[in-house]
C-alpha positions in Angstrom: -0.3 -8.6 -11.2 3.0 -10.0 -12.9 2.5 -13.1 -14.7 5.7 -15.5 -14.1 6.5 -18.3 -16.8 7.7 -20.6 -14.5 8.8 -22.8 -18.0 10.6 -20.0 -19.5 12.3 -19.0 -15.9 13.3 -22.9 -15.0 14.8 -23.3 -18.8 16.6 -19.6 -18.0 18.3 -21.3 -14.9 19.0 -24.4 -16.3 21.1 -22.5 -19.1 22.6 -20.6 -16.2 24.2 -23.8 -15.1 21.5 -24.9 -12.3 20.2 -28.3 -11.9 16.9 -28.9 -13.3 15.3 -29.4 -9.8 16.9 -26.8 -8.6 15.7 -24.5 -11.2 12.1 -26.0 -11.5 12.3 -25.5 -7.4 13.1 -22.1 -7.6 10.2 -21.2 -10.6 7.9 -23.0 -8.6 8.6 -20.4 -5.4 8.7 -17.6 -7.6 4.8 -18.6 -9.3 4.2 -19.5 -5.6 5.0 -15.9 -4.3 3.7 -14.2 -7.7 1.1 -12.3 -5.7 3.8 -9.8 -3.9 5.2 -8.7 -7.5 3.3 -5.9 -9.2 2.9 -5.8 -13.1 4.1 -2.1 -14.0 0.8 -0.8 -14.9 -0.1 -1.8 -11.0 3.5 -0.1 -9.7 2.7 3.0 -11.7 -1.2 3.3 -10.1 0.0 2.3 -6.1 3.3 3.5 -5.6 4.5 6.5 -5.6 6.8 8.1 -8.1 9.1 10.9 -7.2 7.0 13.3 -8.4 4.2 12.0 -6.5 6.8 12.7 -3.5 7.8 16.5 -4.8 3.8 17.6 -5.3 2.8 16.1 -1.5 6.0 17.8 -0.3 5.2 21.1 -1.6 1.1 21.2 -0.8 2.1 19.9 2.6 4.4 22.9 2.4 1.8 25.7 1.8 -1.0 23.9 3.8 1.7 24.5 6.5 2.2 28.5 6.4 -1.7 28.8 5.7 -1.9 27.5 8.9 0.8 29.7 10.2 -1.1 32.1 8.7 -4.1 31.5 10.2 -2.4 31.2 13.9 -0.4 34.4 13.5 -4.6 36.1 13.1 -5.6 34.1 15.8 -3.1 35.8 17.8 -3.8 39.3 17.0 -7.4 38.2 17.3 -7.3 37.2 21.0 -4.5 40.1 21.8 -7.0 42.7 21.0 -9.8 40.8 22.9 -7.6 40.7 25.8 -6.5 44.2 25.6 -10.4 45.5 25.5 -11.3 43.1 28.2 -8.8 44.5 30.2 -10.0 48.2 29.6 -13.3 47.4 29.9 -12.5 45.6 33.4 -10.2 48.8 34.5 -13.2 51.6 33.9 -15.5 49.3 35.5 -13.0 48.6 38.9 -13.1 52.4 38.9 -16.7 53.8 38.3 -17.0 51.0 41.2 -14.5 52.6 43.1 -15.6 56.7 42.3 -19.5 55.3 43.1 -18.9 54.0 46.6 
């Protein structure tokens, strides 16, 4: 977590021309809302970096035709079931149909 001199950032406004309650106001709501701002060490382990971006983009990416892949067999797979169900099912319709 980033640590905020509020001294140092009131003394900064004050030489930028702001009144001193003003300026001790405004480091007071900064110290006071410290715990949203993250030290760089913190940024660099929870956000992501570009990078970070690139590398999910491009696993997602060959996760993605792997699992084309995969649906593209499954295909085939059931077509041939099908197709030998279908045979099977004919010859039977018709030693049915010769035995009677």
């Amino acid at each position: 977590m980033a640590i905020i001199d509020t001294l140092q950032v009131s003394k900064d406004l004050m030489k930028a021309g702001i009144s001193q309650d003003a300026a001790e106001e405004l480091a007071f709501q900064f110290k006071r809302n410290e715990e949203g701002f993250l030290s760089k060490k913190e940024a660099e382990e929870k956000l992501a970096t570009k990078k970070d971006i690139e590398k999910l983009r491009s696993d997602t990416k060959i996760k993605l035709e792997e699992m084309n892949s995969t649906i593209a067999e499954s295909k085939a797979s059931i077509i041939k079931w099908v197709a030998a169900m279908l045979v099977a099912q004919s010859g039977i319709i018709i030693s049915a149909i010769l035995v009677s």
